[in-house]
C-alpha positions as a Markdown table, in Angstrom:
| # | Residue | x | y | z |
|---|---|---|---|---|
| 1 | Unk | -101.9 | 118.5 | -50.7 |
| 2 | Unk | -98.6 | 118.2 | -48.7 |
| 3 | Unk | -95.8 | 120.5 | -49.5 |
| 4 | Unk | -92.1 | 119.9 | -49.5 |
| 5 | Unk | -89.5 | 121.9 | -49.1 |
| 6 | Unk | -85.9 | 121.9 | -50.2 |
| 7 | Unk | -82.6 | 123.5 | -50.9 |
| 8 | Unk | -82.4 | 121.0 | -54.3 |
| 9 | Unk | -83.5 | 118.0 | -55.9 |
| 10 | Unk | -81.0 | 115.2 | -56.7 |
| 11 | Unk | -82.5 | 112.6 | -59.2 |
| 12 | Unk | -80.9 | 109.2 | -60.1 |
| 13 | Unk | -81.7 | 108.5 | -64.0 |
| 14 | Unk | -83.3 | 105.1 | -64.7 |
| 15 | Unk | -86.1 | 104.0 | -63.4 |
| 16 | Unk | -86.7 | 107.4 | -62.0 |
| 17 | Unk | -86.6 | 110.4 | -64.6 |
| 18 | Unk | -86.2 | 107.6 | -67.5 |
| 19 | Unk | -88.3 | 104.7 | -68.4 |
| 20 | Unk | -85.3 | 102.7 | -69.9 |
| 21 | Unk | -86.3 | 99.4 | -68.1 |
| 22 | Unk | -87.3 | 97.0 | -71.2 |
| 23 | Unk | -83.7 | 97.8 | -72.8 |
| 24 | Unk | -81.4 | 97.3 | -69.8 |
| 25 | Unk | -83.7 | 93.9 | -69.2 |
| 26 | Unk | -82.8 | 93.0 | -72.9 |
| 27 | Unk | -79.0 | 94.2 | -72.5 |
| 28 | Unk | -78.5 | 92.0 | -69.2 |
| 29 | Unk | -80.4 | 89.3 | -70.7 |
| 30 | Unk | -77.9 | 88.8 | -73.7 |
| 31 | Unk | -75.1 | 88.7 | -71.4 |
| 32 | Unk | -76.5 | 86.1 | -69.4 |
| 33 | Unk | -77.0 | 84.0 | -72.3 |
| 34 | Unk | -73.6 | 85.0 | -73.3 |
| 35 | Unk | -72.2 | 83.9 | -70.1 |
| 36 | Unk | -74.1 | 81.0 | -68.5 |
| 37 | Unk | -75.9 | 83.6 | -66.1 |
| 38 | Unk | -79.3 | 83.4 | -64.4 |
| 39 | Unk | -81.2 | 86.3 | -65.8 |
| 40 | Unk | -83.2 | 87.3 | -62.3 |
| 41 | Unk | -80.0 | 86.8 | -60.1 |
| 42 | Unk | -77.9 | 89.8 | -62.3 |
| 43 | Unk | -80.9 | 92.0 | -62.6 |
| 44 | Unk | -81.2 | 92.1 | -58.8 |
| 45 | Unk | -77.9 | 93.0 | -58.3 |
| 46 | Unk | -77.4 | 95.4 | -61.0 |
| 47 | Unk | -80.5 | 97.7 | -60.8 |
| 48 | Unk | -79.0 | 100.8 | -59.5 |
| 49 | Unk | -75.4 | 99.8 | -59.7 |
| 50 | Unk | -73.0 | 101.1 | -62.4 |
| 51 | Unk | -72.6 | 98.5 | -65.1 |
| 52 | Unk | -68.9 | 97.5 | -64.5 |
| 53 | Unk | -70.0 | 96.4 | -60.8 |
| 54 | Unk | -72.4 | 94.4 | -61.9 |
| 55 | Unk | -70.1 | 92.8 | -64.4 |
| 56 | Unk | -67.3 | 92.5 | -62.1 |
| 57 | Unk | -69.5 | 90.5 | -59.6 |
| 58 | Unk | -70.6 | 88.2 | -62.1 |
| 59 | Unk | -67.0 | 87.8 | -64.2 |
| 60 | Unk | -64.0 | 87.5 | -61.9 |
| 61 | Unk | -61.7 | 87.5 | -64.8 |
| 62 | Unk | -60.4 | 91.3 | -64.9 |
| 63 | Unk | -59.7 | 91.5 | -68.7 |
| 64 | Unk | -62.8 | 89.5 | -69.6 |
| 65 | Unk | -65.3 | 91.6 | -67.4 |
| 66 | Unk | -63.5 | 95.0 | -68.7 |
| 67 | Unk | -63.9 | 93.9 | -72.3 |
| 68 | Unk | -67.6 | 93.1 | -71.4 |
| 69 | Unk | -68.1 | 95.7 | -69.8 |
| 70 | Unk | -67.1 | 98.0 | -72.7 |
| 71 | Unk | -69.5 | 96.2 | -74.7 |
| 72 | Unk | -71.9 | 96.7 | -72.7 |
| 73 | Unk | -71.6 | 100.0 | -72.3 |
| 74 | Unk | -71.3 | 100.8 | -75.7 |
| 75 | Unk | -74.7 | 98.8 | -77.0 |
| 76 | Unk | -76.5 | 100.8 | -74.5 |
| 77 | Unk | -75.1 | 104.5 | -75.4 |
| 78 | Unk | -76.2 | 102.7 | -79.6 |
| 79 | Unk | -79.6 | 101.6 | -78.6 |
| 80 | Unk | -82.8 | 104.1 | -77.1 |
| 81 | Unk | -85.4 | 102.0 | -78.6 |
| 82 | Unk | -88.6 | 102.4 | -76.2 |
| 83 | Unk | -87.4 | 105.2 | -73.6 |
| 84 | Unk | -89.3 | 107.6 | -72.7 |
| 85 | Unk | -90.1 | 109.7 | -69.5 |
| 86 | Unk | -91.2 | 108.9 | -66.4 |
| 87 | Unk | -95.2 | 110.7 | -66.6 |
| 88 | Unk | -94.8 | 113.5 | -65.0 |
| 89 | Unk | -90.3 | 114.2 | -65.1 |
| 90 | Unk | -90.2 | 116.8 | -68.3 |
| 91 | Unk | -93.2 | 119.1 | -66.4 |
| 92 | Unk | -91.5 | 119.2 | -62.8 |
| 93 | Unk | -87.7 | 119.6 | -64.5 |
| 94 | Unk | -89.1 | 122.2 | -66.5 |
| 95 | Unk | -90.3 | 124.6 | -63.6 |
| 96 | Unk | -87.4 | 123.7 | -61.9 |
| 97 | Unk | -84.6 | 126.7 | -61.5 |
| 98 | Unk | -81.1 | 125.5 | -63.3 |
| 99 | Unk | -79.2 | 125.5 | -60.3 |
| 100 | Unk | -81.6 | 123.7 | -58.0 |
| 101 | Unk | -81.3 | 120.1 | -59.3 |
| 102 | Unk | -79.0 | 117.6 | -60.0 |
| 103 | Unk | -79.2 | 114.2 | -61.3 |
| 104 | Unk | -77.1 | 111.5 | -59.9 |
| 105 | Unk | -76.6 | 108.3 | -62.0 |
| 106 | Unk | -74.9 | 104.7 | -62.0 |
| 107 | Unk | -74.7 | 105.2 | -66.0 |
| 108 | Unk | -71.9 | 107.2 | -67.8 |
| 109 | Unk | -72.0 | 110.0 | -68.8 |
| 110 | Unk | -72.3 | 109.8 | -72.6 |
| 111 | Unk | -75.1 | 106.7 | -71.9 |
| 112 | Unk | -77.0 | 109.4 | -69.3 |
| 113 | Unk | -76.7 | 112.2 | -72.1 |
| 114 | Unk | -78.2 | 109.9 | -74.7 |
| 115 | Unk | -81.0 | 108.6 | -73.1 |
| 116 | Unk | -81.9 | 111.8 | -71.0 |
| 117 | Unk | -82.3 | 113.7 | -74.7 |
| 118 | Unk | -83.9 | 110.2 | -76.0 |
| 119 | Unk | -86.3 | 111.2 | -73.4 |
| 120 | Unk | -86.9 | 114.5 | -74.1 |
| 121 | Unk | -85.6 | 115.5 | -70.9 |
| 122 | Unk | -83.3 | 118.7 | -70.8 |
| 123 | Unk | -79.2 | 118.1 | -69.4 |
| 124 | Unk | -79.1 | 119.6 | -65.7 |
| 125 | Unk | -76.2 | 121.5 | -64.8 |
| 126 | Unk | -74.6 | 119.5 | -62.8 |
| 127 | Unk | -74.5 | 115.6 | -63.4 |
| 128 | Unk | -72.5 | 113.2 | -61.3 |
| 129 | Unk | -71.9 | 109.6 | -63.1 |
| 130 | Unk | -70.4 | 106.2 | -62.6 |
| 131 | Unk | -67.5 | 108.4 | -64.8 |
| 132 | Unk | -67.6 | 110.8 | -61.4 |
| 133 | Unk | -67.1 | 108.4 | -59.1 |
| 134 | Unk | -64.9 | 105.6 | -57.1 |
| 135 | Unk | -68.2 | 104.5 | -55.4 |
| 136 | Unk | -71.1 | 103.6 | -56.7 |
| 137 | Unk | -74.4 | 103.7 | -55.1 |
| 138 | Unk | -75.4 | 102.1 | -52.3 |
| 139 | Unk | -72.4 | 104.2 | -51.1 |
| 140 | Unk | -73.3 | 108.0 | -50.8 |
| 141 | Unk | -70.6 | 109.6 | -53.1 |
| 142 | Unk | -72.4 | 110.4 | -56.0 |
| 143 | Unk | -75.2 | 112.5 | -54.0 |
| 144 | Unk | -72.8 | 114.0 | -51.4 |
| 145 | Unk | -71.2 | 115.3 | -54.5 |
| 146 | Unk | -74.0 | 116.6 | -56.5 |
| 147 | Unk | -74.8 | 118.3 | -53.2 |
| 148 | Unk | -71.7 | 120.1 | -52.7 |
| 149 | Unk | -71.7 | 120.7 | -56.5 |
| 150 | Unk | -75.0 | 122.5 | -55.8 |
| 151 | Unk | -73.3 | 124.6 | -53.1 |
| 152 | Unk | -75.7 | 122.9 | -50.5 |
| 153 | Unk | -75.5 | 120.6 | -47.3 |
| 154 | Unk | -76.7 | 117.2 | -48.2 |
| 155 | Unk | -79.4 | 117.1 | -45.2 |
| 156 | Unk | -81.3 | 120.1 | -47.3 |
| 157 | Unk | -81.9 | 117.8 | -50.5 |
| 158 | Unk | -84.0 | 115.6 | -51.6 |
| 159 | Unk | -82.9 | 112.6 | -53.2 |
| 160 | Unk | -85.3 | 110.6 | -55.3 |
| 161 | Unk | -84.9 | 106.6 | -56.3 |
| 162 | Unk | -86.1 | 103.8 | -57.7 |
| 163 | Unk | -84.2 | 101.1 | -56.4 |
| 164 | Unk | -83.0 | 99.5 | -53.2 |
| 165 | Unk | -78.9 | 100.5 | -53.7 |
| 166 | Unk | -79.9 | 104.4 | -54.5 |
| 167 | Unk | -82.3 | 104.6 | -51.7 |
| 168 | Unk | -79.2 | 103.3 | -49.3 |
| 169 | Unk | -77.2 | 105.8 | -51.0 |
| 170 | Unk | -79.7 | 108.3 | -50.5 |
| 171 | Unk | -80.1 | 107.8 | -46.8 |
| 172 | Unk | -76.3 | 107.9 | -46.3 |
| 173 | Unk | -75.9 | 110.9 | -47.5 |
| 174 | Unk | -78.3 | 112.2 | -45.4 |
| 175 | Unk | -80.7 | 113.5 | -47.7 |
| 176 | Unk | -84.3 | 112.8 | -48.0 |
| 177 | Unk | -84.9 | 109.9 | -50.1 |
| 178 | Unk | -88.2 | 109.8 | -52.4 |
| 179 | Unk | -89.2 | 106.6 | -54.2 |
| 180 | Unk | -90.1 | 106.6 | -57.3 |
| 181 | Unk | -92.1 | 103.3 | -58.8 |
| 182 | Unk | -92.8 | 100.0 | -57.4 |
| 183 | Unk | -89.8 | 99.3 | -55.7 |
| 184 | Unk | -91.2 | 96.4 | -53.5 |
| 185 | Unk | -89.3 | 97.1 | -50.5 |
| 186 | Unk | -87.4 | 100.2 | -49.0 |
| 187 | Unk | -86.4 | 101.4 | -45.8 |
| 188 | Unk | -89.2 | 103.0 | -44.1 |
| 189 | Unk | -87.7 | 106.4 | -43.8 |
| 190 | Unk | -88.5 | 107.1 | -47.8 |
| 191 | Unk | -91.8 | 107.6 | -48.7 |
| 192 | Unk | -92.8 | 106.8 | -52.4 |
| 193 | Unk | -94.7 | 107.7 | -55.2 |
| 194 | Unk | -95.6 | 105.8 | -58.6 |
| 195 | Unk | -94.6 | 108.9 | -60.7 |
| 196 | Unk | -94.4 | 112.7 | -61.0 |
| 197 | Unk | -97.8 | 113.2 | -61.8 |
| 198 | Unk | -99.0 | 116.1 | -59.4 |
| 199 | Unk | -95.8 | 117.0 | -58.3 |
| 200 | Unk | -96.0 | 121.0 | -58.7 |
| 201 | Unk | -93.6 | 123.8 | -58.3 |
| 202 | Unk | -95.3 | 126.0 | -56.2 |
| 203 | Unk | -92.6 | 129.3 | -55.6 |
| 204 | Unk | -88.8 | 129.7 | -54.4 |
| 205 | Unk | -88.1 | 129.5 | -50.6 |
| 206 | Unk | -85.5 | 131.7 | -49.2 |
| 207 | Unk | -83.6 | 130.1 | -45.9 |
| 208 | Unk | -86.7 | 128.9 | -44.7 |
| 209 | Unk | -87.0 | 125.9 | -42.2 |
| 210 | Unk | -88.5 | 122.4 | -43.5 |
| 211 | Unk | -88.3 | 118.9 | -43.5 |
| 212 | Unk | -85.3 | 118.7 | -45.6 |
| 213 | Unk | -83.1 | 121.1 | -43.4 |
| 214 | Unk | -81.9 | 124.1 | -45.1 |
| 215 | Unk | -78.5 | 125.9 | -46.3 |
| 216 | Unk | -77.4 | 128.9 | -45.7 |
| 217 | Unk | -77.5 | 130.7 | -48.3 |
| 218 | Unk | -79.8 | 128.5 | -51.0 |
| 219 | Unk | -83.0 | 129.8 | -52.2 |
| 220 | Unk | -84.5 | 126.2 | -52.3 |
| 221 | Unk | -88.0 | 125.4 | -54.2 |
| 222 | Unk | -91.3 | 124.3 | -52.8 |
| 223 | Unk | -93.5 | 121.4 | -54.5 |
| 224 | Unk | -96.9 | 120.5 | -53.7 |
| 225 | Unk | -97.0 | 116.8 | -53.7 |
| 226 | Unk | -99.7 | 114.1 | -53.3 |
| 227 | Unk | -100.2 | 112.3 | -50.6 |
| 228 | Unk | -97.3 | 109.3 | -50.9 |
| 229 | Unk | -98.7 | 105.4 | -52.1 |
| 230 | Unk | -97.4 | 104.5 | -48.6 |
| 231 | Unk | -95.2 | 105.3 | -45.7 |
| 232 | Unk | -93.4 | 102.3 | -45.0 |
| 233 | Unk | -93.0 | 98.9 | -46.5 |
| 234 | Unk | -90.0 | 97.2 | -44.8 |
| 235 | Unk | -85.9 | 97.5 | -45.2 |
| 236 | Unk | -84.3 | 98.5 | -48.4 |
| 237 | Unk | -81.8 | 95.7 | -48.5 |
């Protein structure tokens, strides 16, 4: 089985450690009713993009799509009816050391504690949200700052994603970028995988060389992977 090596792992949330996707479908298909919206044309923008983007695209009035946006927010941080974990998240975090992942998400960060414990997954250490940042993904912010957060150089992470705007922000930063799931399409630098299932920590690496790059200074963690569903399936965007 192929190995990787890597100073950290920086996770995004939905989609990727969280199964959460029949509730956000639900939750955006309300307010399209609500608002005279095509259900399939706000999915596509939103997956991967914090809420009040999505939002904000759709409502150009600034006081209506802040008070949406609240409400929104706030039936999704009420509601974790049907989440669960992606097969295979709560083994790998769980031989993970504390200080070796992050997990980077376009959710806040009372939503992301919710449905990470509605999960059964444990809280990392360091968690970057749409709370953390001016950006939100495709731009890089989020991971450039779970990496320095980490104490390590983005270029020795890993970054893993299920959808197009996170595997953009992913790239930017420099990181290796893992998807996770069916994303259709995705730049053909990422390699993907339908889940964690036989991802295995396999011991701590010590400045060693690999794939990923390396920092100075940052034990890093190997993994034994399986081979990846495919190598390359067209752009991202």
């Amino acid at each position: 089985m192929p190995h990787l090596h890597t100073s950290a792992l920086l996770f995004d949330m939905d989609g990727t450690l969280v199964d959460s996707t029949a509730l956000v479908e639900s939750t955006w298909a309300g307010f399209c009713a609500r608002h005279g919206l095509a259900l399939p044309d706000v999915l596509a923008y939103a997956h991967g993009r914090p809420t009040r983007e999505t939002v904000g695209r759709f409502l150009p009035d600034p006081e209506l799509a802040a008070a949406e946006t609240r409400r929104l927010v706030a039936h999704e941080e009420s509601e974790t009816t049907g989440i669960t974990a992606i097969p295979g998240a709560a083994e790998l975090l769980a031989a993970l050391p504390p200080d070796a992942w992050a997990v980077v998400t376009s959710a806040g960060r009372r939503l992301a504690e919710v449905r990470l414990a509605a999960a059964g997954l444990p809280l990392p250490e360091v968690m970057v949200t749409a709370d953390d940042v001016v950006h939100g993904k495709p731009h890089p912010e989020g991971y450039l700052r779970a990496a320095a957060a980490l104490g390590v150089e983005p270029a020795a992470t890993v970054v893993f994603e299920d959808s197009g705007a996170g595997v953009l922000a992913g790239l930017e930063s420099g990181a290796r970028t893992v998807v996770i799931g069916g994303l259709a399409t995705y730049d053909d630098a990422a390699e993907r995988y339908a889940d964690f299932s036989g991802f295995r920590v396999t011991g701590p690496e010590a400045g060693a060389d690999s794939g990923a790059g390396s920092s100075s200074g940052a034990a890093g963690v190997v993994l034994t992977v399986p081979e990846p569903v495919t190598a390359r399936t067209g752009g991202a965007r």
